[in-house]
Phi, psi and omega in degrees: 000130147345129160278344176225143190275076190211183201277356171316304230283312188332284190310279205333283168000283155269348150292357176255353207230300210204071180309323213283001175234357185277009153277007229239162192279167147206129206230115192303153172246113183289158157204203172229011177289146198259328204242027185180126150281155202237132164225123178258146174261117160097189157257009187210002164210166171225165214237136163228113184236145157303121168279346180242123162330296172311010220212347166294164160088315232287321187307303169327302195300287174325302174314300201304307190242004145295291174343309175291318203270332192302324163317297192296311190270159217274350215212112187321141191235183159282133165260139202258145192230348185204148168232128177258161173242157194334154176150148180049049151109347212244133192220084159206138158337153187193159184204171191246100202259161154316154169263108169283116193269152200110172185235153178284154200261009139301281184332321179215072182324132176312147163247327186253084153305321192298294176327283213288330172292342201266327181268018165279291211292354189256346166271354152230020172287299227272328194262355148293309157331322174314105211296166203224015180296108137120013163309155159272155178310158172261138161283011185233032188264339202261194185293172196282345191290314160339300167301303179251008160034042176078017172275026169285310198275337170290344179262331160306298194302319198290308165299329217271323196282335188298359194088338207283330186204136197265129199263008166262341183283315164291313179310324182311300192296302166312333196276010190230349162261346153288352173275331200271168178307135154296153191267102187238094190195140183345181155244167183207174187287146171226143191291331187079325213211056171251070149256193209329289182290024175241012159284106173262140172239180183188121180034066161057031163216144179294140164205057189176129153233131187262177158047104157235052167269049109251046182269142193173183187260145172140224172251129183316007190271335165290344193257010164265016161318306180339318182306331208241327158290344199211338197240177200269173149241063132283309153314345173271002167241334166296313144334297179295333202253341153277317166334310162079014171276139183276191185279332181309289158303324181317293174314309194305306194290332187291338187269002142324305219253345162290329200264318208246339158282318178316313213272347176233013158291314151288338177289340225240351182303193156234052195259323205289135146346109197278133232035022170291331196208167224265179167333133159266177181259121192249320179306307169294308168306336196253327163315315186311294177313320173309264201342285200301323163334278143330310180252013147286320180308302182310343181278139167285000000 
């Protein structure tokens, strides 16, 4: 692997893969995503290389099912326009997409919330719709136990010593989103991984959903975060009734949206045990804390 991801390796790159572009400016896209550096070229595509080992194939995932899925759905996606390959020191897959205009919406915040619940739930209606025959699983597809794989209650005690959180009041609320029913029905597709920074805005309105390396199959219930990472509850029943989701599921995602902010708030805070967890993420950590915030309110 490259020791550094920057636009030398970008230019190096497409002058060896794909010359007809490698004259074009390149300029990094700061973000707080973890798993792909982001470069936009030009003024009409960008460059995406995985930055993280888990994060391989995702380029691959993306080529293969978009194309199919971007048609079908209400709210503009990436389109993959070139695929590069191993090569100039850097060696995972990589690919070249339209360039979608806008900023993420940690960056530039949704303002018309009401506009962004009715075009999420209506962005996942439409991408649930979708025949789902030979999708691969999503890592957010299966139940939430699947995902955290028992760092929930450690991470509860860690906040809970930090001052951060009353760990009987949460542990309760895990004990009732581990009580509901597993979801039994086909899978179908989810986006996996839609928050704020996988949101575009333009003037305070959503108008993009990016990075689908976690697209994939299962139950639809991680892709209602949103109700809890990003809208309000005024705003969270609009969502729900464009989603077009049952109660069943509904729960499932608020208990989505309790397990996956404790858990990455600490992973992702400055709570964990120096060398437990990675560089932090002040971006990631601060969604996170919504989300579990926002769906503890929620709880009986």
């Amino acid at each position: 692997m490259a020791d550094e991801i920057d636009a030398a390796l970008v230019r190096r790159l497409l002058a060896a893969q794909f010359p007809r572009w490698a004259g074009l400016e390149v300029r990094e896209v700061v973000s707080a995503g973890t798993d792909n550096a982001v470069f936009r070229l030009g003024d009409e595509l960008a460059v995406r290389l995985p930055k993280a080992p888990w994060a391989t194939g995702q380029i691959e995932k993306e080529r293969r099912w978009l194309p199919r899925l971007a048609p079908e759905l209400p709210l503009p996606v990436p389109v993959p326009v070139g695929a590069g390959v191993p090569g100039e020191g850097f060696e995972r897959p990589w690919g070249v997409y339209a360039w979608l205009d806008g900023a993420d919406a940690w960056a530039a915040p949704v303002t018309d919330l009401a506009h962004a619940a009715r075009e999420l739930g209506r962005f996942g209606v439409a991408l649930r719709s979708v025949d789902a025959t030979g999708g691969p699983p999503s890592f957010r597809g299966g139940p939430v136990t699947d995902w955290e794989r028992g760092a929930m209650r450690p991470s509860v005690a860690a906040l809970a010593a930090a001052g951060l959180l009353d760990a009987d009041a949460v542990l309760a609320a895990w004990e009732e989103a581990l009580a509901l029913p597993a979801r039994d029905a086909d899978p179908v597709w989810l986006h996996g991984d839609l928050l704020p920074g996988n949101l575009l805005t333009r003037d305070g309105r959503l108008a993009a959903v990016i990075d689908f390396g976690g697209l994939g199959t299962g139950d639809p219930a991680a892709d209602l975060l949103p109700a809890w990472t990003l809208l309000t509850a005024a705003t969270r029943p609009l969502f729900r009734a464009a989603s077009r989701v049952d109660d069943a599921t509904w729960a499932r995602g608020r208990g989505w949206a309790l397990c996956w902010g404790v858990v990455t708030d600490f992973y992702y805070g400055d709570t964990a045990a120096p060398g437990t967890a990675p560089t932090p993420n002040p971006v990631l950590a601060a969604v996170a804390r919504r989300s579990w915030t926002e769906a503890l309110a929620e709880f009986t």
